[in-house]
N, C-alpha and C positions, 0 to 999 in steps of 0.2 A: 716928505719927512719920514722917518724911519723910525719905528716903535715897537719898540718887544720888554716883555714883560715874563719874569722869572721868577718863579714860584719858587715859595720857601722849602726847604726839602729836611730829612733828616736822615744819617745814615750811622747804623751801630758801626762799631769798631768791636778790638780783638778783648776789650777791655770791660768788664760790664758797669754798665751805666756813663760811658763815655762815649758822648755822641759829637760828630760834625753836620755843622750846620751851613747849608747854602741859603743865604739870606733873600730874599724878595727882593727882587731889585726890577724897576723900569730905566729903558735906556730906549734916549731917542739922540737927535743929532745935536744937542747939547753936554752929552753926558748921560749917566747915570745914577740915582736916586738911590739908595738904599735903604731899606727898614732893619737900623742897627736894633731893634728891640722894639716889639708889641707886644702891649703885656698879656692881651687876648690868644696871642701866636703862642703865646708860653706857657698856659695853662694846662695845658693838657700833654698825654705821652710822654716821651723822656723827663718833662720839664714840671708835670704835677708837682706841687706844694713845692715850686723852687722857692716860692715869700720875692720878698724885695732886696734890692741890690742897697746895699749899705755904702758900698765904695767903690769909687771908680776909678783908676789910676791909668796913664797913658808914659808910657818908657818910649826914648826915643832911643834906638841903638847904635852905632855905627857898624857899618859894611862887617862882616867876621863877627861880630861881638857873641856872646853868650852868654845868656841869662840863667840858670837853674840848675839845678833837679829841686825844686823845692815844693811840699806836700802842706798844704793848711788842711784844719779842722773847717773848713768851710770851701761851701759849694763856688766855682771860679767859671766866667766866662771871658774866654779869649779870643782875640781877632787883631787881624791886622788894618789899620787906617789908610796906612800909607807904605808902602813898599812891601818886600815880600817876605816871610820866613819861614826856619823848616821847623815845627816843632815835634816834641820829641814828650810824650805820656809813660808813666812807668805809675803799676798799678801795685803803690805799698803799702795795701790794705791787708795785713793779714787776716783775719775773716769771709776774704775773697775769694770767690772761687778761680778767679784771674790772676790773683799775688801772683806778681813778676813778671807780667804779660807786658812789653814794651810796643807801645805805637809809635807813628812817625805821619804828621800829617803837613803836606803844604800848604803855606798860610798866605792868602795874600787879601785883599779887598774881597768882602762878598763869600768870605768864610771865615765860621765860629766853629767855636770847640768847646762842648760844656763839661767841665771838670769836674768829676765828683771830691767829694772831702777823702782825704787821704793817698789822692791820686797826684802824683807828683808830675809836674810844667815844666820845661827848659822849650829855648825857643834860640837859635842863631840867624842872626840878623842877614839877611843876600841880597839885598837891595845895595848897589852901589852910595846912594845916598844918603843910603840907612833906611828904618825902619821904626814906624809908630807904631804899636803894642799895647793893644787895649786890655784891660784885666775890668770885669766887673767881679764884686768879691760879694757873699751873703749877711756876712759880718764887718766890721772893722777890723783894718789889722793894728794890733796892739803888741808894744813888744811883750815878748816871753810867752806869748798864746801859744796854744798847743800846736804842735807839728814836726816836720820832717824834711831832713836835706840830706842829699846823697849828691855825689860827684857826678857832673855830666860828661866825664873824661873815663868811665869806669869801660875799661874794654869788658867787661862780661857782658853789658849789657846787651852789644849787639850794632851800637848805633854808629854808623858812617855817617859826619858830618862832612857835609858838603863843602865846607872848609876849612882848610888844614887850621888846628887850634895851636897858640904857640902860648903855653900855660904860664911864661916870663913877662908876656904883655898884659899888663892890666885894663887895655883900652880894647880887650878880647876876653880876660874874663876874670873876674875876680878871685885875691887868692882864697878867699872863705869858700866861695863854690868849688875852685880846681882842688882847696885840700878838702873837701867832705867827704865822711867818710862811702867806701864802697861799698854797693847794694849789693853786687854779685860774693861779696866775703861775706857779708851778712847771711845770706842763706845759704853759703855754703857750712857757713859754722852752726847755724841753726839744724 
């Protein structure tokens, strides 16, 4: 039987305080195991005084679809369950020493993304099958709570999506996302 075991890891991005996470996982000839959260693992480094998860929400997407640019007042962990996706960070924190710094990380099983407040999430779904999309949130979300949406279609930003988006179908992306407004005229006019 065959048995290996993978240690939790953590690695900065371009973004400060936005980290990816390679989750602890054992894998023998059954499968694999994962530690989607141990709250011992979480205590310390990037993740000090993150408190406790309020809410947990799972989006299932289909094949193309796209979720976001959307920024809460509160701290977000994301991962994929089931299938794969490209997600896509944009840091619209003005007090940042990062504002406007865009990441782009591959999401599949076996990696997290811890989101700070004010750091804005999109994620397109490449799983043929689709795509399960875990969000743990630090709060509840409530309508009208504080935050922020930009367009994930905004050519400033930078971001090639790995599929072509066709902004007429809403089973790819909704028109509230496709018409948000753009982050790149935002700080151009600022």
């Amino acid at each position: 039987m065959t048995f290996e075991i993978t240690d939790m890891q953590t690695t900065p991005t371009a973004i400060d305080d936005l980290v990816v996470v390679t989750l602890k996982q054992v894998t023998d000839d059954r499968g694999t195991v994962r530690e989607f959260f141990r709250i011992s693992a979480y205590a310390e480094g990037p993740f000090a005084g993150l408190g406790s998860w309020q809410q947990i929400n799972v989006t299932e997407s289909k094949h193309g679809a796209v979720r976001g640019l959307h920024g809460e007042s509160m701290i977000k962990l994301v991962s994929c369950v089931a299938g794969r996706a490209f997600g896509v960070y944009l840091d619209a924190r003005e007090d940042s020493a990062t504002y406007g710094a865009v990441v782009t990380v591959a999401l599949e099983p076996g990696t997290q993304v811890l989101v700070p407040a004010g750091v804005c999430n999109a994620f397109q779904s490449l799983s043929p099958e689709g795509t399960q999309y875990v969000y743990c949130f630090t709060e509840e979300w409530k309508p009208g709570m504080a935050g922020i949406a930009f367009s994930p279609l905004d050519e400033g930003l930078g971001v090639e999506w790995p599929i072509a988006i066709d902004v007429d179908n809403p089973a790819q992306i909704s028109a509230k996302d496709a018409g948000a407004p753009k982050f790149s005229e935002r700080t151009t006019a600022a």
